[in-house]
VEXNUBA-509533 format. One line per 5 residues: their letters; for each residue z, x, y of C-alpha. Coordinates in nm, 3 decimals. Layout:
N
A	Z,X,Y; ...
***
This chain:
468
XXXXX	-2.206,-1.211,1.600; -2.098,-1.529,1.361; -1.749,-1.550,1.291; -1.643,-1.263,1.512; -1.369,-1.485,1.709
XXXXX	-1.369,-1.833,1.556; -1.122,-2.111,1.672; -1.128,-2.201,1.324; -1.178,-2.075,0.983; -1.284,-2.360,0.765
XXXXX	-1.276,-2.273,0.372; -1.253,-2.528,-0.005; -1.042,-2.205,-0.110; -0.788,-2.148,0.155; -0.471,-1.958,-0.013
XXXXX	-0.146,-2.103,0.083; 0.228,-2.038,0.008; 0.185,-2.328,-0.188; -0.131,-2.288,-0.327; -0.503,-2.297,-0.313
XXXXX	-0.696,-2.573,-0.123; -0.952,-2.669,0.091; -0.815,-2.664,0.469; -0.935,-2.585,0.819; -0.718,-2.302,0.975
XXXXX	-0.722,-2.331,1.383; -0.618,-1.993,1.579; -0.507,-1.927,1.928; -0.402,-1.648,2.108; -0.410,-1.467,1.788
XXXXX	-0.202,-1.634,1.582; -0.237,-1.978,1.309; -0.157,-2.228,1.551; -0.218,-2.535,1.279; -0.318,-2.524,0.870
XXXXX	-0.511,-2.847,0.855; -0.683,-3.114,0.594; -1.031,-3.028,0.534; -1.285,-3.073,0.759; -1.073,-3.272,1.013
XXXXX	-1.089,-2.986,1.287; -1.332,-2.938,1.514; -1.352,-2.629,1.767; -1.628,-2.677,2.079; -1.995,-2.666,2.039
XXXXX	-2.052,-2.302,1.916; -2.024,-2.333,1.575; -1.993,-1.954,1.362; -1.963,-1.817,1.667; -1.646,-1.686,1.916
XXXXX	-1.444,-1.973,2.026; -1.641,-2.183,1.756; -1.582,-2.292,1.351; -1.654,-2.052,1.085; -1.746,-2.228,0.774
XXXXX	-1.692,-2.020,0.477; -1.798,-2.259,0.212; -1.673,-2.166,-0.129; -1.572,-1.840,0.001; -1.231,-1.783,-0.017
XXXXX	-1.025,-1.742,0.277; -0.645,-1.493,0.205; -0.393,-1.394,0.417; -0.446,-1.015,0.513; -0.303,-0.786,0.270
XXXXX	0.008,-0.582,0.336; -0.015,-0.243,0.248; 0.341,-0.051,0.254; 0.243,0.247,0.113; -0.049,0.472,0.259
XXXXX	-0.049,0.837,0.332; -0.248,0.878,0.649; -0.110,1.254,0.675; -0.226,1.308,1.075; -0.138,1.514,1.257
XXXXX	-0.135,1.830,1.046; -0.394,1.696,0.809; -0.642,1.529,0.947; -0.895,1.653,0.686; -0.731,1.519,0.434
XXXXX	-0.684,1.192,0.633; -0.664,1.018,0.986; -0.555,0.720,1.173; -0.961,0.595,1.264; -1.071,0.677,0.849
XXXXX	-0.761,0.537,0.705; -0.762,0.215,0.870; -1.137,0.136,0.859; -1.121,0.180,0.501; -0.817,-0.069,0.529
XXXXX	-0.969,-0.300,0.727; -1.288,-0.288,0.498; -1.076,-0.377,0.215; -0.894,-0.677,0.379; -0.584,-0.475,0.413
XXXXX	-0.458,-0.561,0.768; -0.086,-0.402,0.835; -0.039,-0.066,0.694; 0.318,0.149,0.665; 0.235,0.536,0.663
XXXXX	0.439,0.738,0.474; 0.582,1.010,0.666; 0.407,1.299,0.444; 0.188,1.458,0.432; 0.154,1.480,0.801
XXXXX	0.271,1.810,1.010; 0.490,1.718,1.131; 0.702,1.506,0.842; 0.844,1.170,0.950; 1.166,1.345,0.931
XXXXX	1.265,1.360,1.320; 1.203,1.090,1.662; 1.053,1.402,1.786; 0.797,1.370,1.449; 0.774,0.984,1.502
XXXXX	0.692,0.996,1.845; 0.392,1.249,1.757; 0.230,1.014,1.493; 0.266,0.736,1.778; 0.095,0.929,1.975
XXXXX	-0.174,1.011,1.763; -0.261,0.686,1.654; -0.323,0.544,1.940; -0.643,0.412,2.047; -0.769,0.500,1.662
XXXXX	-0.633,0.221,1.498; -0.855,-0.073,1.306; -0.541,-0.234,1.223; -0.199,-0.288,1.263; 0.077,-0.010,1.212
XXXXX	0.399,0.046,1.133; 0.627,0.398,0.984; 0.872,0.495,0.736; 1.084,0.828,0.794; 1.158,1.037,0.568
XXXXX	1.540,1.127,0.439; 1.534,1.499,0.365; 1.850,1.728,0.306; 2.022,1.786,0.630; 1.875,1.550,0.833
XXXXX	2.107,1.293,0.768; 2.166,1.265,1.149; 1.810,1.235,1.215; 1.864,0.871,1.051; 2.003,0.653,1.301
XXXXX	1.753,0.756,1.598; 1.484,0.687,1.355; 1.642,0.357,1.246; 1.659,0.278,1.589; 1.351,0.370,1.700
XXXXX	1.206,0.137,1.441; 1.039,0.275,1.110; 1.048,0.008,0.861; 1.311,0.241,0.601; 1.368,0.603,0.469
XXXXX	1.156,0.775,0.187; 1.282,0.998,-0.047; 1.198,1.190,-0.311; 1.388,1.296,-0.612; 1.160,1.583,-0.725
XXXXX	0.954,1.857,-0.542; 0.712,1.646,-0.330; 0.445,1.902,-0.314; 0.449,1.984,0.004; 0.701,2.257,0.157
XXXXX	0.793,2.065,0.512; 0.921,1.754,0.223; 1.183,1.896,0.032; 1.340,1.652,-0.242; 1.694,1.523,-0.239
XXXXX	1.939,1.684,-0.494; 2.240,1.423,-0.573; 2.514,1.523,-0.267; 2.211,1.449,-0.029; 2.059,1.128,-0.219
XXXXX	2.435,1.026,-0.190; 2.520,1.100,0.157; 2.158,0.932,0.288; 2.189,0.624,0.077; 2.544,0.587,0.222
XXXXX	2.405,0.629,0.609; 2.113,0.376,0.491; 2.345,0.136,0.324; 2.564,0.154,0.710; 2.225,0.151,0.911
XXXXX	2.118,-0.190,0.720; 1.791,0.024,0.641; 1.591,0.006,0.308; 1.587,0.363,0.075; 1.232,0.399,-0.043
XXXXX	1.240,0.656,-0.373; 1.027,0.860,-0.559; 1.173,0.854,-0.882; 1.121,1.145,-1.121; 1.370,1.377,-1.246
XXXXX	1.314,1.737,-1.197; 1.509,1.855,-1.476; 1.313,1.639,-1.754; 0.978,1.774,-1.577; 1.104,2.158,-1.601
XXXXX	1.176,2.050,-1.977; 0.824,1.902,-2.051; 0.542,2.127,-2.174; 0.339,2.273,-1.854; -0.009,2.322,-1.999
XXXXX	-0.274,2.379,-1.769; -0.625,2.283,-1.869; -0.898,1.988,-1.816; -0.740,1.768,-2.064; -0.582,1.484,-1.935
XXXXX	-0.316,1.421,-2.220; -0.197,1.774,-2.161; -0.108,1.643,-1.845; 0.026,1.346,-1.914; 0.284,1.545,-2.120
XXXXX	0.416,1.733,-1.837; 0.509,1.403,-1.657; 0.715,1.164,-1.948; 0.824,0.838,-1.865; 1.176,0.991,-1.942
XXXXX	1.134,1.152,-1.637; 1.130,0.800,-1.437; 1.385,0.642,-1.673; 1.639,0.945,-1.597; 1.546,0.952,-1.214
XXXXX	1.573,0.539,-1.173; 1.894,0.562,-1.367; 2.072,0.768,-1.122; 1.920,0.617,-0.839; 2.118,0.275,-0.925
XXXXX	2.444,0.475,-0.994; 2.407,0.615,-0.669; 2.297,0.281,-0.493; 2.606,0.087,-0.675; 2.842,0.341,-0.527
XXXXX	2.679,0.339,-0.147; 2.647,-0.023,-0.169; 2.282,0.073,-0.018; 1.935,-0.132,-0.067; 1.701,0.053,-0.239
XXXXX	1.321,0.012,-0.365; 1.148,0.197,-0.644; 0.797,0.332,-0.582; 0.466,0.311,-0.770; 0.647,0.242,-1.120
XXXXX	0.415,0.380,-1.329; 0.647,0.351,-1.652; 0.760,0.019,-1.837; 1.045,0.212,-1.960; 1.211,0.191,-1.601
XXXXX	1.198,-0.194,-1.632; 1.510,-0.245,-1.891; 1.708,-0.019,-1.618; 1.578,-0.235,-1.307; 1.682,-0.564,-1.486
XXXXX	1.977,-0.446,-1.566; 2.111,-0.358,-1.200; 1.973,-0.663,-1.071; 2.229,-0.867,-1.301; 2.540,-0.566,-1.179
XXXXX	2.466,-0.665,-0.807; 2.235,-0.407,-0.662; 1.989,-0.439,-0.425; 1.640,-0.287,-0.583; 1.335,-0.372,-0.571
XXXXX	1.032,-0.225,-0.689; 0.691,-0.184,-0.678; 0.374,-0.090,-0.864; 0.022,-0.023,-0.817; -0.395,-0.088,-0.890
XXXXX	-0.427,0.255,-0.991; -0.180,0.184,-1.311; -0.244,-0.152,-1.363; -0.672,-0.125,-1.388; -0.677,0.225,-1.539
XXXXX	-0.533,0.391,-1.856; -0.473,0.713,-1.991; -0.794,0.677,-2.276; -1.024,0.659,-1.974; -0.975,0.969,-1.812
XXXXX	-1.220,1.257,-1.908; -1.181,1.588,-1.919; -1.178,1.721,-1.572; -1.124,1.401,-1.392; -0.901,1.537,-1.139
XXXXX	-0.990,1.203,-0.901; -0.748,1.040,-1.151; -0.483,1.259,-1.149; -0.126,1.145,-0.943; 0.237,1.182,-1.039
XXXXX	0.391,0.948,-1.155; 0.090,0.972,-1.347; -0.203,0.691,-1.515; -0.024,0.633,-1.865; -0.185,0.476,-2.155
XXXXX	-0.302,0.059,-2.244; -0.012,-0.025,-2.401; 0.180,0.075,-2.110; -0.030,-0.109,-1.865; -0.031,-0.413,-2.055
XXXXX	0.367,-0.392,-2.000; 0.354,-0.303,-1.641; 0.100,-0.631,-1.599; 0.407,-0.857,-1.793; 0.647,-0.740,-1.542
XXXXX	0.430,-0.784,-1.248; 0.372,-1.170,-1.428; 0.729,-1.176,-1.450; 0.841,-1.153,-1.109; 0.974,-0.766,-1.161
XXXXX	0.798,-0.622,-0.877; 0.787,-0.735,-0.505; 0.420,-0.571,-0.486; 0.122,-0.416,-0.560; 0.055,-0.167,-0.305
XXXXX	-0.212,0.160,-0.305; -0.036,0.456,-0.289; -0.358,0.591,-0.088; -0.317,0.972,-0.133; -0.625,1.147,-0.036
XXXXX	-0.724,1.505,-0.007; -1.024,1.746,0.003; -1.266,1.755,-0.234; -1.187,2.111,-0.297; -0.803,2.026,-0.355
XXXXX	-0.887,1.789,-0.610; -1.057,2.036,-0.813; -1.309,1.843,-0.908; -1.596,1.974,-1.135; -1.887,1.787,-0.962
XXXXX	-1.808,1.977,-0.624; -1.776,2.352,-0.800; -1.392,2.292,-0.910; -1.189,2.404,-1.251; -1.136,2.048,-1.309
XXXXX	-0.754,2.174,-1.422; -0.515,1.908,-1.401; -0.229,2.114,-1.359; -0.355,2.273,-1.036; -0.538,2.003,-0.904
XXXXX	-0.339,1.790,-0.569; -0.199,1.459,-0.711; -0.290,1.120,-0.556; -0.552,0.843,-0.582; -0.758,0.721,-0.282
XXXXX	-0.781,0.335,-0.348; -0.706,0.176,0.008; -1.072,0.006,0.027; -1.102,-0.110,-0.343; -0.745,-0.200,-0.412
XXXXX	-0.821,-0.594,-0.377; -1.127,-0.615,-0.591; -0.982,-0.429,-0.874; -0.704,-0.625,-0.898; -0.879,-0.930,-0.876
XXXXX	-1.103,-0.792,-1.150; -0.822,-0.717,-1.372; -0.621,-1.032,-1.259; -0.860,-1.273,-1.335; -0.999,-1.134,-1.699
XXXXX	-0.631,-1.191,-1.792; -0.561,-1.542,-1.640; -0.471,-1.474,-1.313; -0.530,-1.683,-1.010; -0.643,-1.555,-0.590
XXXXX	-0.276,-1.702,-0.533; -0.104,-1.459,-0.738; -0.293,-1.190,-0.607; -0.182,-1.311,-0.303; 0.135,-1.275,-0.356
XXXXX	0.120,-0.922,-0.524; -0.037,-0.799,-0.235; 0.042,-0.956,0.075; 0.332,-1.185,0.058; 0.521,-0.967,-0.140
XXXXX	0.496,-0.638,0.052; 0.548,-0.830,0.351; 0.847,-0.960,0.257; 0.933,-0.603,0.163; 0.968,-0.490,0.496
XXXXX	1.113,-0.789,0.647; 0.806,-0.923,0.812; 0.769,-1.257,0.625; 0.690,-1.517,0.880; 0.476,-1.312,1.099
XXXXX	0.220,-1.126,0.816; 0.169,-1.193,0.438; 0.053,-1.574,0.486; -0.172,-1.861,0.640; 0.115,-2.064,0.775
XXXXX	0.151,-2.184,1.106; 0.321,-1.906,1.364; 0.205,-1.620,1.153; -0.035,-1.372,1.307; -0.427,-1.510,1.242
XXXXX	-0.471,-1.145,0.955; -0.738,-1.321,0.750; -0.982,-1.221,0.489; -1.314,-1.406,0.413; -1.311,-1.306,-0.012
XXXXX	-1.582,-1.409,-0.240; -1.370,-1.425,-0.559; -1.736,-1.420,-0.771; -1.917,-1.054,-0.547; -2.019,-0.789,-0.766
XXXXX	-2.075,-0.438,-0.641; -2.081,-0.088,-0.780; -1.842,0.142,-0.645; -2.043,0.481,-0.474; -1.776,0.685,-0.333
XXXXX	-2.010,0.757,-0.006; -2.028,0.391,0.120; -1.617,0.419,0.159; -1.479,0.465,0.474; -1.160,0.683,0.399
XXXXX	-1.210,1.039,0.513; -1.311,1.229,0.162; -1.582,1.037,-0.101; -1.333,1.095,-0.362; -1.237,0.795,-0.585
XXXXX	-1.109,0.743,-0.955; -1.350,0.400,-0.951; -1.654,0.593,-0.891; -1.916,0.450,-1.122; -1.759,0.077,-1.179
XXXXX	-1.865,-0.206,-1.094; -1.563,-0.405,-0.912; -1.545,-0.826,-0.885; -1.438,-0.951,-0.573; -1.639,-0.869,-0.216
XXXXX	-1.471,-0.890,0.117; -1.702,-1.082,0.352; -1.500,-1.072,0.657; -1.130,-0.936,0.801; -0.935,-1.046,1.083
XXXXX	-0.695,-0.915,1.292; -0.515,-1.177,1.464; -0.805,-1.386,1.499; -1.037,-1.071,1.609; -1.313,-0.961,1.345
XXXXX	-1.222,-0.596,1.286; -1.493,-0.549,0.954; -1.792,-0.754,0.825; -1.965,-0.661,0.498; -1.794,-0.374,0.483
XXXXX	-1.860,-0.173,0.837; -1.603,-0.165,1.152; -1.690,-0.461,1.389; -1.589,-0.429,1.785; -1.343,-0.149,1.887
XXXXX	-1.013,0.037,1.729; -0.693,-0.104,1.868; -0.510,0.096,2.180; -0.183,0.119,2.141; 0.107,0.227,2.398
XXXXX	0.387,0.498,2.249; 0.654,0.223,2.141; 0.963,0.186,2.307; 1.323,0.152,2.068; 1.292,-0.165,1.860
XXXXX	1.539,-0.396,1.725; 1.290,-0.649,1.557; 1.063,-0.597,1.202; 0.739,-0.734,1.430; 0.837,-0.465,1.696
XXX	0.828,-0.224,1.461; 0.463,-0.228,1.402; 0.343,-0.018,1.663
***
């Protein structure tokens, strides 16, 4: 098979930390060994083949993209999602590392005893690499430290009902006594941000029109949230990252703590930054998520900030669930928004809607780059070793043709349920090839060679240890 296991990846559009060029790339034992001048490398007499030189042309060759945010939700439910599904459709969509949240899986992330279960369950299913959050619940504050040491990347939390019984939200004694254990554990607070109090407030009108949902979650409800978040984090002294910012309005608030001191980051993703409230039809439950999809004026904010600097990364948020869940008129459902399950299932497409966004506004591969791969990377302390073609860093590569076309038909993705908010479009940016560490795991979109076994892992003290 060409390319499967090349010595060296040759490319005119190699992305680098410090920019785009042409470059040879030569791997060994799975990691860049040596980023070198153009066509000056030569690897044995088999070229496009294992051991040999794969020539990519114009295609581009990135980094593989870091995904820190994807709800796998095995054990408990797999038909929502699993380990094998999941990470083919990463791997098909040049994501390479993935951090699963720990919902929606049964059980939560909460516990070693619920770590040690996911461990076990992804092993041998795997298309790429792995790593874990726990989850920071009330009363399991001295759950934390075993976790911590047992090596998920950080603790998620959420400020409002999470949807799902076995996740209960934090109310403010337990945001403040787990952000102060965090803070003393060195470990990063991961936070869903919306205030249940200004969501009991809003209007709660069920239906098929989208607006009437997009009432029921206001961007005062992430404003409020965010706010007391900081005042909590400036108190605990604790480090603390804001997910899938949906809402400019949180940005003012974010800039503002970053000048007091604190320690935030934050992060946004495709699903806000390439869709808008005036696109979503009645009944189009595949868009619905909370925070939720708010309107073009709001995007074109969100795409400032992200030009800016304001967020670390772009990540997918991959939430899927069964057709029937969703609602969705097209497979017998109400289409009612209120009723429907929230999240967007993106983790294949996430990298050619960006770039299809990116570059109609001026964008360039290397800031997508850095959005997507660098950034998150550096998120969860594993800069040096993912996120970029560098010498020493593990050999994740993607062979991207900036210039592919292709419609999206929710059938031809690989995540468990053909349910998808891009149904229909037609997306700019093809991924040709991804490698793991030097080893093809996808090409043209369909798993190449064998899912990756992996042993239970032992207590960790490192951020590369930590992926599993």
């Amino acid at each position: 098979m060409p390319f499967s296991q090349p010595a060296v990846i040759r490319s005119r559009r190699v992305v680098l930390p410090d920019g785009e060029r042409p470059a040879d790339v030569l791997i060994r034992d799975g990691k860049i060994e040596q980023v070198a001048a153009y066509g000056s490398l030569l690897a044995g007499d088999r070229p496009d083949g294992d051991g040999g030189l794969a020539d990519l042309g114009d295609t581009a060759l990135l980094p593989g993209l870091v995904d820190t945010h994807v709800h796998v939700n095995e054990p408990g439910r797999t038909e929502w999602e699993g380990f094998a599904t999941a990470t083919r459709a990463a791997a098909a969509g040049g994501v390479t590392t993935i951090i699963d949240m720990p919902l929606n899986s049964v059980p939560p992330t909460t516990t070693l005893e619920g770590l040690v279960a996911k461990r076990k369950t992804a092993d041998g299913q795997a298309w790429v690499d792995l790593g874990f959050w726990g989850g920071a619940v009330p009363g399991n504050v001295p759950d934390l430290a075993p976790l911590h040491e047992a090596g998920v990347f950080g603790f998620k939390s959420f400020l409002a009902p999470s949807g799902v019984d076995e996740f209960p939200h934090v109310e403010a004694a337990d945001l403040e006594a787990a952000l102060a254990e965090q803070a003393r554990l060195g470990a990063l607070a991961i936070i869903h941000a919306e205030d249940p109090a200004v969501l009991a407030a809003a209007p709660q009108q069920p239906g098929v029109h989208y607006r009437d949902f997009l009432a029921s979650r206001p961007a005062d409800a992430e404003a409020v949230a965010v706010a007391v978040l900081l005042d909590t984090a400036r108190r605990t002294g604790a480090r603390v990252h804001i997910l899938h910012v949906s809402s400019a309005a949180v940005l003012p608030l974010l800039r503002q703590a970053r000048e007091d001191g604190v320690q935030v980051t934050a992060e946004t993703c495709p699903h806000y930054l390439t869709l808008a409230a005036e696109q979503v039809p009645d009944g189009g439950t595949a868009f619905k998520c909370c925070p939720p999809i708010r309107d073009e004026t709001n995007r074109d904010l969100l795409w400032q900030a992200l030009a800016d600097g304001e967020f670390i990364a772009v990540v997918s948020d991959h939430s899927p669930s069964t057709p029937d869940l969703k609602l969705l008129p097209e497979y017998g459902g109400s289409g009612d928004f209120a009723a429907a399950w929230g999240g967007i299932a993106s983790l294949q497409l996430g990298l050619p809607a960006i770039w299809t966004e990116a570059r109609r506004r001026g964008h360039g591969l290397a800031d997508v780059v850095r959005w997507m791969s660098a950034g998150p990377a550096e998120l969860v302390g594993l800069t040096g070793i993912k996120g970029a073609i560098a010498a020493g860093c593990d050999a994740d590569l993607v062979a991207f043709d900036p210039d592919g076309e292709f419609a999206v038909h929710p059938r031809e993705l690989h995540h468990r349920n053909p349910v998808t908010p891009y149904a229909g479009r037609t997306l700019t940016g093809a991924v040709r090839t991804t490698w793991l560490r030097g080893r093809a795991v996808d090409v043209s979109a369909e798993p190449f060679g064998r899912p990756l076994t992996r042993p239970v892992a032992a207590p960790t003290t490192t951020p590369s240890d930590r992926l599993s």
